[in-house]
C-alpha positions, 0 to 999 in steps of 0.5 A, spaced: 699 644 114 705 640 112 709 646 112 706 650 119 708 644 122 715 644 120 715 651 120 713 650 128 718 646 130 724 649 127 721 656 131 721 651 138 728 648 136 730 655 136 727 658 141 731 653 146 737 654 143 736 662 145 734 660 152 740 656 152 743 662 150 741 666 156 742 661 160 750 662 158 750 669 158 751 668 167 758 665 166 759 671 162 763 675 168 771 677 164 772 678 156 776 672 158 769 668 159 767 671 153 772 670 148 774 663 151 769 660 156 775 660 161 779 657 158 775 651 161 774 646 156 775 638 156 775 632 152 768 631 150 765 639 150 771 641 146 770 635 141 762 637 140 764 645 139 769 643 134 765 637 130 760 643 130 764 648 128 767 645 122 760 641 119 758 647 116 755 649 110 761 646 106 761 640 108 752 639 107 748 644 103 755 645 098 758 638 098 751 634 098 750 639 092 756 637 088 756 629 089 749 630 087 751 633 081 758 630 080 758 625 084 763 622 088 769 624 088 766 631 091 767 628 097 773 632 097 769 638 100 768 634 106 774 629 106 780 635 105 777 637 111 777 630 115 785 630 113 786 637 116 783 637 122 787 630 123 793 633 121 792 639 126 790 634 132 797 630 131 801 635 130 800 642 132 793 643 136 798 643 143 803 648 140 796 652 138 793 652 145 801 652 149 802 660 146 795 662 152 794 666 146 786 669 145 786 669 137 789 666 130 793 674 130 794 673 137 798 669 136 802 670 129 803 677 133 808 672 138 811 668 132 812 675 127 811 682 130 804 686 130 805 689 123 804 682 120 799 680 125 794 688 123 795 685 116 793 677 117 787 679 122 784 684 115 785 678 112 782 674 117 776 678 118 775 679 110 774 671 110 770 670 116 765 675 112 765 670 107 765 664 111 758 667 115 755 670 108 757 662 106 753 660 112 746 664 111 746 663 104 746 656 106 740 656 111 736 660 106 736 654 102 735 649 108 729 655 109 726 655 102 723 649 102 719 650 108 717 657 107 715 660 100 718 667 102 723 672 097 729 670 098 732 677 100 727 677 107 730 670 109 737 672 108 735 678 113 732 673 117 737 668 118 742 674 119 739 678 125 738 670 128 745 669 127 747 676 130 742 675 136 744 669 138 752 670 137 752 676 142 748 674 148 753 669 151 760 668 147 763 662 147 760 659 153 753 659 149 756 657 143 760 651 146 753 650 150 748 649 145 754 645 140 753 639 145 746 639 144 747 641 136 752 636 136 747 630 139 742 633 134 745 632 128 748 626 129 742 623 130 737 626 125 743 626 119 746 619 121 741 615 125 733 618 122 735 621 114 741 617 111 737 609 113 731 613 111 733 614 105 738 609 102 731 604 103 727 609 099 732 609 094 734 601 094 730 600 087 734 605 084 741 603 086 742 599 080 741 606 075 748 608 079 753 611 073 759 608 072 762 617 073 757 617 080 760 612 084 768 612 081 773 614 086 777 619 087 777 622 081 771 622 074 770 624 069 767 631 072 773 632 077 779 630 075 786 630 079 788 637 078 781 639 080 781 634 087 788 636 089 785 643 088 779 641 093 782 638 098 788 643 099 782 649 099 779 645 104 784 641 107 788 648 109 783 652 113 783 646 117 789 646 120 790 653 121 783 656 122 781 662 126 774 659 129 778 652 129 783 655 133 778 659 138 776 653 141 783 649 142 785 656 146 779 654 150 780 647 151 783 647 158 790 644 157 794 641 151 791 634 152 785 636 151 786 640 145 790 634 141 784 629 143 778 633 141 782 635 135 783 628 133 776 625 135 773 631 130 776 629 124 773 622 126 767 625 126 767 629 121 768 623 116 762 620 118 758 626 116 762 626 110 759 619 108 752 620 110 751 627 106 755 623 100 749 618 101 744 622 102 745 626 096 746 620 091 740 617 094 737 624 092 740 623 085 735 616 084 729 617 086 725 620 082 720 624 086 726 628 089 729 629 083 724 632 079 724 638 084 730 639 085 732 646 079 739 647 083 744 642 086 745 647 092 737 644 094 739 636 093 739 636 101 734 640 103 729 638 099 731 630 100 729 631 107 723 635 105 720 628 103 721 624 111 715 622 115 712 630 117 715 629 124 722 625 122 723 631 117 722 638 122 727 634 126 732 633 122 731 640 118 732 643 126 739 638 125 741 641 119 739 648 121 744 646 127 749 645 122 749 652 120 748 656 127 753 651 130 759 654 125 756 662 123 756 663 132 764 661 132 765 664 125 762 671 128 765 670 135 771 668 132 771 675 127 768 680 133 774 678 138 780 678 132 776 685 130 776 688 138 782 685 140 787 685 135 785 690 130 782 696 136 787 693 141 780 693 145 779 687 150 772 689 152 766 684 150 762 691 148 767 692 143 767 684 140 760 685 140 759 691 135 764 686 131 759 682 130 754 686 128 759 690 123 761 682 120 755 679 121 751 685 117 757 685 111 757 677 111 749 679 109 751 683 103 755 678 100 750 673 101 745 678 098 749 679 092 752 672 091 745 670 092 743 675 086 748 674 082 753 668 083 752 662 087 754 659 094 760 655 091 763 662 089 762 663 096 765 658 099 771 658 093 772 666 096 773 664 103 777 659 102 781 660 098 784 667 100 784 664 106 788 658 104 793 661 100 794 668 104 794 665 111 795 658 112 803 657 110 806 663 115 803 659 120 805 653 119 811 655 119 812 659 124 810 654 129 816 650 127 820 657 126 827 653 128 825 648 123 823 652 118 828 658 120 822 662 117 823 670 118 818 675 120 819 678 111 818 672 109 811 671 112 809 679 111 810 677 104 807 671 104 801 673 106 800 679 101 802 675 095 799 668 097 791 672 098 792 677 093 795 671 087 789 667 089 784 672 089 787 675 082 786 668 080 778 667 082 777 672 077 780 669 071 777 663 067 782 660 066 785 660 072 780 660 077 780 652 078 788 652 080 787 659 084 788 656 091 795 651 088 797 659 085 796 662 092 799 657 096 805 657 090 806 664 091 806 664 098 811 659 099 816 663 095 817 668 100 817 664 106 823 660 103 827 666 099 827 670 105 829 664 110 836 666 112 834 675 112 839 678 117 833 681 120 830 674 122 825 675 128 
């Protein structure tokens, strides 16, 4: 009974949000609106897409999973984000919106040319896939705990949801029902489960090790590891393809800057409740017992709420992942038309979506089968961090930097394609994204003062 209740109010949460989705789509009338909502987006809206956005399966199911399992130095997951999004805030969101570019290629095509824009958008698609993937593997564990399916039918499940509600409105309905999933998440995740959990688990506080609680770094995360993480994390945040979707929406530059800054605020609240959440999950016993995988600590922690608190905040955490695999679709469907097919038409964004949500789905099923979510995550963001990051920074500052259009090429192939190389060897998979980033920074050094220079 328990578990048709929940089951029956995620549906009706669902079902609202679809609706909202529908409401959306009659501002649809230009590619512009749909790729960008009209570039109309003020302070608070844009603040809650963002927050939205980046609290993603990151930053709950894996880093909730990983506190629970290695304690408190994996907030890094979340924290390396926090520190991104500040950065970004303080120091280029009013670069990114003052280029009145429509996407990340877009807008290395104005600092590069369009052979560098052709490879970085490739590039950027490949992560998406892999950020979407991250995404429905996330939900099927949010799912699993209420719905004893096989766990292929909810990958399918959640996939053909994702890609629905994606392609109906665009970035208005996305940005529509953020504001509403921002609002949810913070009330069933900060102000019903961390309280609500933290008085369940106030008996056992005492049985906290010395390893669970020791910060930044112990025994299980040491300081090579978390400078890793929070480069892997910190990166993809201050250049990012769904990140930048919505600072180029944002109405002027002011906007984008706050929103920006206000986010990271956010975003560090959430960080400190999911790391509550999982070490109180990692205490009381009745949790513990279920738990056969760190990737489960959240979801089966909410499990043990009053029936009507838990649908609402599974509802929350299911917002979590609609709220960021809608961007990242968007987000790969436009890159896809606008820079790969050079076509601006929303048809063509569309069926972007489709292709990119169906391939994120097989290698949701594949690291499903045969790796985990963690290696899902160190894919996406990884490549994209070592490959994408530095060229765009630099090329922001490009009279600072005097960075060169084959610097950047270079960049981007040896950055993405050292760090992927690194992921598959065992004794370099821990450093592959310090690797990347090393190797894509070389070229953009060497080739500074190159007599082509853009």
């Amino acid at each position: 009974m328990n578990e048709e209740l929940l089951f029956i109010i995620i549906i009706a949460y669902i079902s609202i949000i679809t609706g909202i989705g529908l409401y959306a789509k009659k501002k649809v009338t230009s590619p512009t609106s749909f790729f960008l909502a009209n570039r109309s987006l003020k302070t608070i809206p844009l603040t809650a897409t963002i927050t939205a956005t980046t609290i993603g399966g990151s930053a709950t199911i894996v880093a909730g999973g990983r506190i629970f399992a290695d304690g408190l130095p994996a907030i890094w997951y979340d924290l390396g984000g926090v520190i991104g999004l500040f950065i970004l805030g303080i120091s280029m969101a009013k670069l990114v919106r003052k280029t009145n570019c429509y996407t990340l290629p877009d807008i290395i095509n104005t600092l590069y040319d369009k052979k560098t824009r052709h490879i970085a958008a490739m590039l950027i698609i490949i992560t998406e896939i892999a950020w979407v993937a991250l995404l429905i593997q996330a939900a099927s564990f949010i799912l699993s705990v209420i719905l004893p399916l096989d766990s292929t039918i909810l990958l399918i499940g959640i996939t053909i949801a994702f890609i629905l509600y994606t392609i109906i409105g665009g970035q208005f309905a996305v940005v529509y029902t953020d504001i509403i999933q921002f609002i949810i998440m913070a009330v069933g995740i900060c102000f019903i489960a961390t309280p609500l959990l933290l008085t369940e688990a106030a008996p056992y506080w005492s049985l906290l090790s010395h390893s669970q609680v020791s910060f930044p770094i112990n025994e299980n995360i040491g300081i090579i590891s978390m400078g890793s993480i929070i480069f892997m994390m910190m990166m993809p945040h201050i250049v990012g393809p769904d990140i930048y979707a919505k600072i180029l929406s944002a109405k002027n530059e002011k906007s984008a800057r706050n929103a920006t800054i206000l986010s990271a605020f956010f975003k560090f609240i959430f960080a400190i409740c999911i790391a509550l959440i999982a070490l109180a999950a990692s205490l009381i016993p009745s949790i513990q017992e279920q738990i056969s995988t760190p990737a489960l600590a959240i979801p089966i922690a909410l499990t043990t709420l009053p029936i009507i608190l838990s649908g609402l905040v599974l509802a929350a955490f299911l917002s979590v992942m609609i709220s960021s695999a809608d961007s990242c679709l968007l987000s790969a469907g436009t890159i896809l038309s606008v820079d790969m097919l050079k076509n601006n038409s929303i048809k063509t964004s569309q069926i972007g979506i489709i292709i990119v949500g169906l391939s994120a789905l097989s290698l949701a099923i594949y690291h499903n089968l045969l790796g985990s979510i963690l290696d899902t995550l160190e894919l996406a963001y990884t490549v994209f961090t070592a490959g994408l990051t530095l060229p765009v920074i630099f090329g922001l500052y490009q009279k600072q930097t005097k960075v060169t259009t084959k610097g950047a090429l270079y960049s981007i192939i040896l950055g993405g394609s050292s760090s992927l190389i690194s992921l598959q060897l065992p004794r370099l998979n821990t450093y592959a994204v310090l690797i990347g980033l090393i190797a894509s920074l070389l070229p953009l050094i060497v080739f500074r003062y190159d007599p082509n220079h853009h």
